[in-house]
N, C-alpha and C positions, 0 to 999 in steps of 0.2 A: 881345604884351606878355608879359613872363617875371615871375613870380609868385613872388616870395622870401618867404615869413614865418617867423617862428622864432616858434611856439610856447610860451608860458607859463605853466605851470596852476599854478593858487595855492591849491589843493586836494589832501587826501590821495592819493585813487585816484578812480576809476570804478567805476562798473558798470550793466549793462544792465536792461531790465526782461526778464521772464521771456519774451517772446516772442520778444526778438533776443537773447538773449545768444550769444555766439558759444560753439559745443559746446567741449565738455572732449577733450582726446584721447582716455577711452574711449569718446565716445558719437561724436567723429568716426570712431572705425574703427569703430562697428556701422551710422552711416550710409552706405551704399557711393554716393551721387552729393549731391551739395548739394541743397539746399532752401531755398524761399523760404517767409519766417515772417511769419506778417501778423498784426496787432493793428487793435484797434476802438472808438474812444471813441463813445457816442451824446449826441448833444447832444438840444435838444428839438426841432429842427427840420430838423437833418442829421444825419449821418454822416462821421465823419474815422478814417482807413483810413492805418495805415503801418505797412511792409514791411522785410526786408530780406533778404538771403541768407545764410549760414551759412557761408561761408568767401570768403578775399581772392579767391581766384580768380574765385568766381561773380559777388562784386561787378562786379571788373573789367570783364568780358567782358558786363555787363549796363548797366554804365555806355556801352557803347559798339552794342549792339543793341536794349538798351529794355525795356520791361514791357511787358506787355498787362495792363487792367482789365477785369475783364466781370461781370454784373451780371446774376443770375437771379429774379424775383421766386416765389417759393416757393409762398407764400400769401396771401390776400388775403380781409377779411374771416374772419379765423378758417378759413377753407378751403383744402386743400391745391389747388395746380391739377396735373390732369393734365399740361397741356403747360408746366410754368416758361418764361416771357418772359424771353426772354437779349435783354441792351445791354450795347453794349462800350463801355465807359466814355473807356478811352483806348485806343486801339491801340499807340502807341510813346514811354512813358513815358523819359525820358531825363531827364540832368542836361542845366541850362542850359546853354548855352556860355559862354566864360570871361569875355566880353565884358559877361555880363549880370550878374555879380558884380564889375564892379571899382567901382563904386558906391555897393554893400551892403556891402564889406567895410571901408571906412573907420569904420562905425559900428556893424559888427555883428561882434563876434569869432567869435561861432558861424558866420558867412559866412563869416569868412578861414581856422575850421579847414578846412570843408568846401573851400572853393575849393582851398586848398595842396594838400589829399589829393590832389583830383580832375586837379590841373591843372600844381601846383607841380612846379620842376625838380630840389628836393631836399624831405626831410622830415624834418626836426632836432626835435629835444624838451628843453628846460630844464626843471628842474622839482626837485620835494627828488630825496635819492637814491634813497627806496625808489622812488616814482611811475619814476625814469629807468633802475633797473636792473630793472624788470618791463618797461617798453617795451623796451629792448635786445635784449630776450628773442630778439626779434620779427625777421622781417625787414622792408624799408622797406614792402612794400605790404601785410604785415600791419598795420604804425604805423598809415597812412593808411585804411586798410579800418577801423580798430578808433574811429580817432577823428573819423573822420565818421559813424559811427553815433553817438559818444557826443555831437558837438554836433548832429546829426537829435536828438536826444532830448529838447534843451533847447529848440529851435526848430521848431514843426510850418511853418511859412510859410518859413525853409530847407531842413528837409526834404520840400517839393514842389519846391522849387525843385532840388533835389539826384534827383528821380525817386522818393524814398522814399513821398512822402506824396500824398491826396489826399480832395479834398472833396466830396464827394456831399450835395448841395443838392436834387434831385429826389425824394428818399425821400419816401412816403408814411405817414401815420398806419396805417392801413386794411391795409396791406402788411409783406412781411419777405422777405429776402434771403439768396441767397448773393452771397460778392465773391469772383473767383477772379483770383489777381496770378499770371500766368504767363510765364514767359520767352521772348525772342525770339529767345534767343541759337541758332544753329543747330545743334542735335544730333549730328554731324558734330566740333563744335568740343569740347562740354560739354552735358553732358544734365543738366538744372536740374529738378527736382520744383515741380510750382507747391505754394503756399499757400492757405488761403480762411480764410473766417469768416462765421457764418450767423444774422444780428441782423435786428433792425427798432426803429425807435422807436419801441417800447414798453417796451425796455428800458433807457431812462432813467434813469441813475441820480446823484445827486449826490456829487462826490468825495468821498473819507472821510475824518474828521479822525485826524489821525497821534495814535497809542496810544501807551502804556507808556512815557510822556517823564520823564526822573525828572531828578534836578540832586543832587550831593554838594557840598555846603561845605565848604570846609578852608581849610587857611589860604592866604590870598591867592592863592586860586583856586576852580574851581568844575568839577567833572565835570559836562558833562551828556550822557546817554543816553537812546537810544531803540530801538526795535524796529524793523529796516527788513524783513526778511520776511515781517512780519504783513499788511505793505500793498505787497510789492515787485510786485504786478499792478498797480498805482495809482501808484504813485511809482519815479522813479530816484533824484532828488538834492533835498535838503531845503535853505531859507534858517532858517538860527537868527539873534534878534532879541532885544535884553534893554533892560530898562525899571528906571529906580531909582525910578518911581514909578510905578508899575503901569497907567500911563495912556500915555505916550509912549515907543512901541520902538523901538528903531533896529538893522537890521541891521548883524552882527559878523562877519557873510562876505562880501568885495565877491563871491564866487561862487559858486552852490551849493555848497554839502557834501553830499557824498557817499559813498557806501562803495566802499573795494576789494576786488574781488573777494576773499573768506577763504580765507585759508591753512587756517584752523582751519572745515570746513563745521559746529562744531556754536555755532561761533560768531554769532549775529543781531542784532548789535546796533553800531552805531554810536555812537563818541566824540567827544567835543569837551571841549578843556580850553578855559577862558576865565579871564584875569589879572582881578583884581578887588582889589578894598582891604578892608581885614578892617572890622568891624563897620558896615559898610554893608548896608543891603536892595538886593537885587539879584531883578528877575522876567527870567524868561525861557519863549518859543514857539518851537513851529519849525512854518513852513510845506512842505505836498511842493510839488513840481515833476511833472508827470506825462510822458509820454513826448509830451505832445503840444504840451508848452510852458504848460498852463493850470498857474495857482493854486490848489491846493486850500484849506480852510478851517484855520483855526490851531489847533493844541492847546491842551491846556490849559493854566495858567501856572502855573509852578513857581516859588515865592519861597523865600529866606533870605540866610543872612549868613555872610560869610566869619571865621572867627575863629583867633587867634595858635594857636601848640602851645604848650605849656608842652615846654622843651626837657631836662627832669632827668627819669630815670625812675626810682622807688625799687627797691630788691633786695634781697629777703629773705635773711639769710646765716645766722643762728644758731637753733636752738630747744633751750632750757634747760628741761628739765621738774625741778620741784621737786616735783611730787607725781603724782598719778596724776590728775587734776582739773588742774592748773596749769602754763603753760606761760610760758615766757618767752621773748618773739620780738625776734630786731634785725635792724637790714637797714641799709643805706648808700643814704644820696643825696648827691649832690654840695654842699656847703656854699652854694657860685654860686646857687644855685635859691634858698634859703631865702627872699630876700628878694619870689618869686613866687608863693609860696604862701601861705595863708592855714593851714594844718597838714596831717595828716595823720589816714586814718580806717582803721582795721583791719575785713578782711571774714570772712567765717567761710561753708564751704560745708559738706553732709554727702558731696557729691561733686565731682570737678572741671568742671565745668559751668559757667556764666554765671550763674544761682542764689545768688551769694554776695549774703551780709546786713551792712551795717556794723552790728558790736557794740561797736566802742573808734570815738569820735567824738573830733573836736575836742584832736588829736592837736599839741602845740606847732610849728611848723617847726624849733627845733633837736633836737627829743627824735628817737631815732634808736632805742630799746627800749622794749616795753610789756609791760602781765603780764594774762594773760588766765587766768580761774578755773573754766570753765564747760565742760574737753573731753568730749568723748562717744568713745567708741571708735574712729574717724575722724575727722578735721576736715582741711580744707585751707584756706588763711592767703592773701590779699595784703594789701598794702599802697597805699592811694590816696596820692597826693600832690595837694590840693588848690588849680589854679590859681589864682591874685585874678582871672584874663582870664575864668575857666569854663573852661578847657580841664584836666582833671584827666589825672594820669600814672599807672597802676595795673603792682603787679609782676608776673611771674610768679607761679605757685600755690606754695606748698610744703604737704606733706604731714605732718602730725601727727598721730601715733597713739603716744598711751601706753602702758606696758608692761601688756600685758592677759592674765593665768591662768588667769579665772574661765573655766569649759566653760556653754554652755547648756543650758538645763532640759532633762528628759528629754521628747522628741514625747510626744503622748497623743493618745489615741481614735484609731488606726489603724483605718482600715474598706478594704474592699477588695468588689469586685464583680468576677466573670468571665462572658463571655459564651459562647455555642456555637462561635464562633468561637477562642476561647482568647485574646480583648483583654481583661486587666488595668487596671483603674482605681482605685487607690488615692489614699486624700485623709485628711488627717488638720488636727489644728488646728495653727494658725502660732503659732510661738512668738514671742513680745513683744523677745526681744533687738534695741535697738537694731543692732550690730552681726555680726548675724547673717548671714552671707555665704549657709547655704543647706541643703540636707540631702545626705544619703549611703544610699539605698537596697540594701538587702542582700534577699537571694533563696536559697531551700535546697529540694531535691527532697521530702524528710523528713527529721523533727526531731532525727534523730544525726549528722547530716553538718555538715560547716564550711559556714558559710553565704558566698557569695559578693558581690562589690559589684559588682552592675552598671549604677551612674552612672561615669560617665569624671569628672566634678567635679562638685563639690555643686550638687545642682537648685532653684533659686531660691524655686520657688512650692511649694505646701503639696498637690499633687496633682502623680501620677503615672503614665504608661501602659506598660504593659508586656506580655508575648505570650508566651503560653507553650503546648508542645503537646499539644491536648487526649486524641487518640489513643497515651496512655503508659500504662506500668503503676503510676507513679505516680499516684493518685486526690486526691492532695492538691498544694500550694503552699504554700511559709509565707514569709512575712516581714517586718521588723523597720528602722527606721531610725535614724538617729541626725542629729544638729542639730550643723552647722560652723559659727565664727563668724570673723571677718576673721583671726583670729589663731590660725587653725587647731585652736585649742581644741574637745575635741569630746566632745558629750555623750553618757550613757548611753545603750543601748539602750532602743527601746520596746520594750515588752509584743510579744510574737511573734502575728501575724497569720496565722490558718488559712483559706485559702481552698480551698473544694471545687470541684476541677475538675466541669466538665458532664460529665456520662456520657453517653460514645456509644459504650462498647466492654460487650459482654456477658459476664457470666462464664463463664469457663471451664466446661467437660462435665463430667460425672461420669462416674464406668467401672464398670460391671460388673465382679467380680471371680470370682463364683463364684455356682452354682445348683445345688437340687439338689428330685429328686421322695422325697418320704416321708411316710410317714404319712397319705396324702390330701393330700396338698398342695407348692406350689412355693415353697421361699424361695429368696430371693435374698438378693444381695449386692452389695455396690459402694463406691465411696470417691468421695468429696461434692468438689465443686467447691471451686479451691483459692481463690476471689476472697473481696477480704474485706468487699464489699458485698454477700453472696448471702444471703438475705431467706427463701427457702423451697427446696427440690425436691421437683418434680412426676413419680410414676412415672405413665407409662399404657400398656395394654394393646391388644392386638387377639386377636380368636378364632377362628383355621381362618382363611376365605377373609374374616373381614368389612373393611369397607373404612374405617371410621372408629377413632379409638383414642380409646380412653375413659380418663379419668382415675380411679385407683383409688387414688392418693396425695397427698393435696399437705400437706406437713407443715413449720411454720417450726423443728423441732427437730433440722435436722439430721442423722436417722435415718442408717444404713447401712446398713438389710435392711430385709426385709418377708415375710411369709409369706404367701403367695396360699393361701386354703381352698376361694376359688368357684371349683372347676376340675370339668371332665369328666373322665372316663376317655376316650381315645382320641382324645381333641382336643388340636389344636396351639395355642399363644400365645405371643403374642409380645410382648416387653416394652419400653420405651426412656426413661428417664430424664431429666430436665431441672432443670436450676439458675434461679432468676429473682433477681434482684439488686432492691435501694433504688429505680432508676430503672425497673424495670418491663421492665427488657431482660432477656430469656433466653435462653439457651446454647441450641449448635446441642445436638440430643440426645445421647446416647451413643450407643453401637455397639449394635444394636438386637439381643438375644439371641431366637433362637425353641427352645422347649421342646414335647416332645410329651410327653403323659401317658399310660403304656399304663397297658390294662386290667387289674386286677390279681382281677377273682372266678374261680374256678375251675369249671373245664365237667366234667361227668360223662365216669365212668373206659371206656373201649371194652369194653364186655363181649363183645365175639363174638370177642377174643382167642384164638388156639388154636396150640399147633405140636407138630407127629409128627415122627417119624424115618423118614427116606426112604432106605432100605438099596442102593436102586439108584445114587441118586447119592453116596451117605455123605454126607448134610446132612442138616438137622433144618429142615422147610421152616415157614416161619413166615407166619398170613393172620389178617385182621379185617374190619369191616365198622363202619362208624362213619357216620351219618347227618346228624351236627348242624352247621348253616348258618354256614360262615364260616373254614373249616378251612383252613391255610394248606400245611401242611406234619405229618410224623408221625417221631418221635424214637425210636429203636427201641435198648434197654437190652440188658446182656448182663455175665452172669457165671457166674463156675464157686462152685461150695460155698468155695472159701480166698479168694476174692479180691472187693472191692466191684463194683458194678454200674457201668459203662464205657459211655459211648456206643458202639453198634456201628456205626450209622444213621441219614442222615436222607435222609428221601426225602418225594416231592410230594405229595400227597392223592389225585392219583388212580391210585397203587401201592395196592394194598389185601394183596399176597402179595411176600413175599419169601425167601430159601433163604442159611442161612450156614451153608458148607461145612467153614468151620473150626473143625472139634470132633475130639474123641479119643475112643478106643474107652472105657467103661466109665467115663465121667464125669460127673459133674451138672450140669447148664446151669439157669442161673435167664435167664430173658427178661422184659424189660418193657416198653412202650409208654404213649406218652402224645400227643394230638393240640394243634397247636400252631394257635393262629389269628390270623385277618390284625389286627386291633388289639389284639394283644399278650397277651390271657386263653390258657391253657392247658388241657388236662384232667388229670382224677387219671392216676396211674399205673394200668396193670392189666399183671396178672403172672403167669407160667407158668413150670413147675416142669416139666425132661426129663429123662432118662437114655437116654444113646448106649449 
């Protein structure tokens, strides 16, 4: 028998449920061999299991070698088993042969798609043009691969009979499964990835009523929508059904409705217009369809009533301001309308928004200008045209703003706070102008400089953040704002705000300049830190070897010297200087000066001083003898009767004679010596009187 059907879907498109849909071309190239996809409804006392493969070809080549079924029991009683119990459900699942559909298909159209597919000698498609130019697409055993899943979806009793489906009656309560649908096709030919799924009847569950069903009224029709994603694990194709009395529905689709695959994937929702007569109640449900052929439970019922448009829309054309407060509006509507309206209402917004308020009511139908006395610094204007049906007509908005000079109040009570971090938080009070558009924040390093804006446009709100860098040698922040209103009008400054940056930076050193030993004592000198939070300077000391430095200054007066009195003779000290600032931070020290104090008392004169004239060598030799502990060195004087006394010599302490050979016949020599010792004291001079 040769199998001719031509095909005719009286529906928009298709689509699958989430377990067969056949892949997208990119998830076909990340699949490198087909697959078999298996879905699972649990009823309360069986299991129904259908499958399908993932592209035409697999179907094909399984249409003609079979499924295998097999059947593992997992667990039982709440316990896993070691060994799962495998039964092979079916071994060679196959479509009928064509003999056993010619039968069914006289009264079953989802029979005669499936048979065509499977069996027919061509495969034609009528239908609107979008459904006929996405079939096109296709080649013929894509058509028939693609629409015998979609009629397996509508029918689980031909999708057994088609190989897709099957009914597992032996499940227990007590147990849970895996189902593994695996191909017979030989590996050789096509290697087919099996499918599974791993339930038991305990998970039971009752279809779910279809969500988010909503219905638009308009004139002499009716949208209605719903959400087919939310449930598209549950449902492929829906029946919609509507009642003019909320009691008897009748379907308005002789065949599911369903959705086509979206162009738009962010699109989930399915349409349906329905023709309807205006001021009539109209209820409408929609029931799902599952992939198993069952009936799920009806939504909820959406009622109303279609009603006329009022077909004139009014348009605002003119605004005539006579004062600064009053405005005069006209706009055009088509004269034709007058007789469907009952008048017109003027609306009044502070912004262009949905917000508008009727202020001019009860508006004649031939008046076409009104005069409104009540602007505020913005307004914007429609105009309603009032249906007699209810159906009203509204214009566009127009924009009204009076001529506005006045500048707003000057900001007040500017406060500001900075953190360690250097984040700015200024907040001040909002000024009352109605149309006040925002503020203008200005910012200056210190108070002689031009101050800079750094808002890009007026800041809305009556606080503000801002960063500034805490490590500068600027110690301050100032700044001052001013108040913009829609008309660019802009008010005084505020009062200029001083903010004190955190101190983390320490004052500048101070330097030593000059020292000097006198009089018993060391002053100093130096030049005071240049910072202009420095609060006191600390000098301190150390003495010889000691290891700690003591404080012997700390004055808030700014000082530049100091005279140290507590000093030794022969002892070293050493001095170093410090600044401390308002925050308690102090400067690294100065350059830390060390002074020695030599001894200054005078050691008795060498009396065993003596020199003769030694005629053999012609010098006048010169000897002493000096006893006293600590002698470093001996200074040795010399002069003639006409000239001052001359260093002649210095020689080490333990010379005690010495011979200078340069003298002249018949002259006077004066000699003197004085001993010189290791921490700086000296002795008197002592003196000798020769003649060569």
């Amino acid at each position: 028998m040769k199998l001719h059907y031509i095909i005719l879907i009286l529906f928009w498109g298709f689509n699958f449920s989430n377990a067969q849909k056949k892949p997208t071309p990119e998830k076909a190239t990340l699949e490198k061999e087909p697959t078999i996809q298996v879905i699972v409804r649990v009823k309360k006392d069986k299991i129904l299991l259908r499958w399908a493969p993932t592209d035409a070809l697999a179907w094909k080549k399984l249409n003609k070698y079979g499924y295998q079924l097999e059947r593992y029991t997992v667990t039982r009683d709440n316990k896993t088993l070691s060994n799962p119990a495998k039964i092979v459900l079916a071994n060679e699942l196959k479509p009928e042969p064509l003999e056993n559909w010619e039968k069914t298909i006289e009264d079953n159209d989802n029979a005669a798609i499936i048979a065509q597919a499977l069996y027919g000698e061509s495969f034609a498609v009528e239908g609107t043009n979008r459904l006929q130019s996405i079939v096109n697409q296709s080649e013929e055993s894509e058509q028939r691969f693609t629409f015998a899943l979609f009629a397996a979806d509508k029918d689980f009793e031909m999708a057994k009979k088609a190989g897709l489906g099957f009914e597992d009656k032996t499940v227990k309560q007590n147990e849970k499964y895996i189902y593994r649908v695996s191909s017979k096709v030989p590996e050789e030919e096509l290697v087919i990835k099996y499918g599974g799924v791993f339930v038991g009847l305990k998970e039971y569950e009752d279809l779910p009523k279809p969500m988010d069903f909503t219905a638009h009224f308009a004139d002499k029709s009716t949208m209605l929508s719903w959400n087919f994603k939310i449930l598209a694990h549950a449902y492929g194709s829906y029946y919609v059904e509507r009642s003019q009395d909320k009691l008897h529905f009748e379907r308005i689709t002789n065949k599911p409705y369903t959705s086509m695959n979206q162009e738009n994937e962010n699109n989930n929702r399915i349409f349906y217009v329905d023709s309807i007569a205006n001021d009539q109640q109209y209820s409408y449900r929609i029931q799902g369809i599952s992939a198993f052929g069952e009936l799920g439970p009806y939504s909820e019922v959406v009622s109303g009533k279609g009603k006329s448009i009022l077909k004139f829309v009014p348009h605002l054309t003119i605004k005539d301001f006579k004062d600064d407060k009053t405005v005069t509006l006209t706009w055009e509507f088509d004269e034709a309308g007058d007789s469907e309206i009952t008048g017109f209402e003027l609306n009044r917004s502070d912004s262009d928004d949905d917000k508008y308020i009727p202020v001019i009511k009860n508006i004649a139908p031939k008046i076409r200008t009104v005069t409104y006395n009540k602007l505020k610094a913005t307004n914007y204007f429609t105009i309603t045209a009032i249906g007699k049906q209810g159906s009203n007509r509204t214009s566009f908005p127009m924009l009204v703003q009076p001529v506005d000079s006045i500048p707003p109040a000057k900001p007040v009570n500017l406060k500001g706070v900075i953190d360690s971090l250097g984040i700015v938080k200024l907040t001040w009070d909002p000024n009352k102008e109605k149309d006040l558009m925002g503020y203008r924040i200005y910012k200056a390093s210190n108070p002689n400089e031009e101050y800079s804006q750094i808002t890009v446009s007026p800041n809305e709100i009556n606080k503000y953040q801002d960063s500034v860098i805490v490590k500068s040698l600027n110690s301050k922040v100032y700044y001052k704002i001013i108040a913009v209103d829609t008309h660019y009008n802009m008010s005084p400054f505020s009062e200029v705000l001083i903010i004190k940056k955190p101190d983390v930076i320490p004052p500048t050193s101070p330097i030593f300049t000059n020292y000097e030993i006198k009089d018993g004592m060391v002053s100093l000198e130096w030049i005071n830190s240049q910072s202009e939070d420095v609060v006191s300077h600390q000098l301190y000391r150390k003495e010889n070897e000691q290891k700690d430095w003591q404080l012997v200054l700390d004055s808030k007066d700014k000082p530049e010297s100091y005279h140290d009195k507590n000093i030794t003779e022969g002892d070293t000290y050493r001095y170093a200087i410090y600044a401390k600032d308002e925050s308690n931070l102090v400067s690294n020290p100065s350059p830390e000066i060390a002074v020695f104090v030599p001894a200054s008392s005078v050691m008795p004169a060498i009396k065993s001083f003596y020199a003769q004239v030694n005629t053999l060598t012609n010098s006048i030799d010169l000897s002493w003898e000096y006893k006293a502990i600590g002698v470093e060195s001996f200074e040795i004087y010399k002069a003639t009767a006409d000239e001052p006394m001359q260093l002649m010599q210095m020689i080490t302490n333990q010379i005690k004679k010495v011979s200078d050979p340069s003298i002249t016949i018949n002259t006077s020599y004066k000699y003197a010596i004085r001993a010189l010792f290791a921490d700086g004291r000296v002795s008197k001079m002592s003196f000798f009187d020769i003649k060569f």
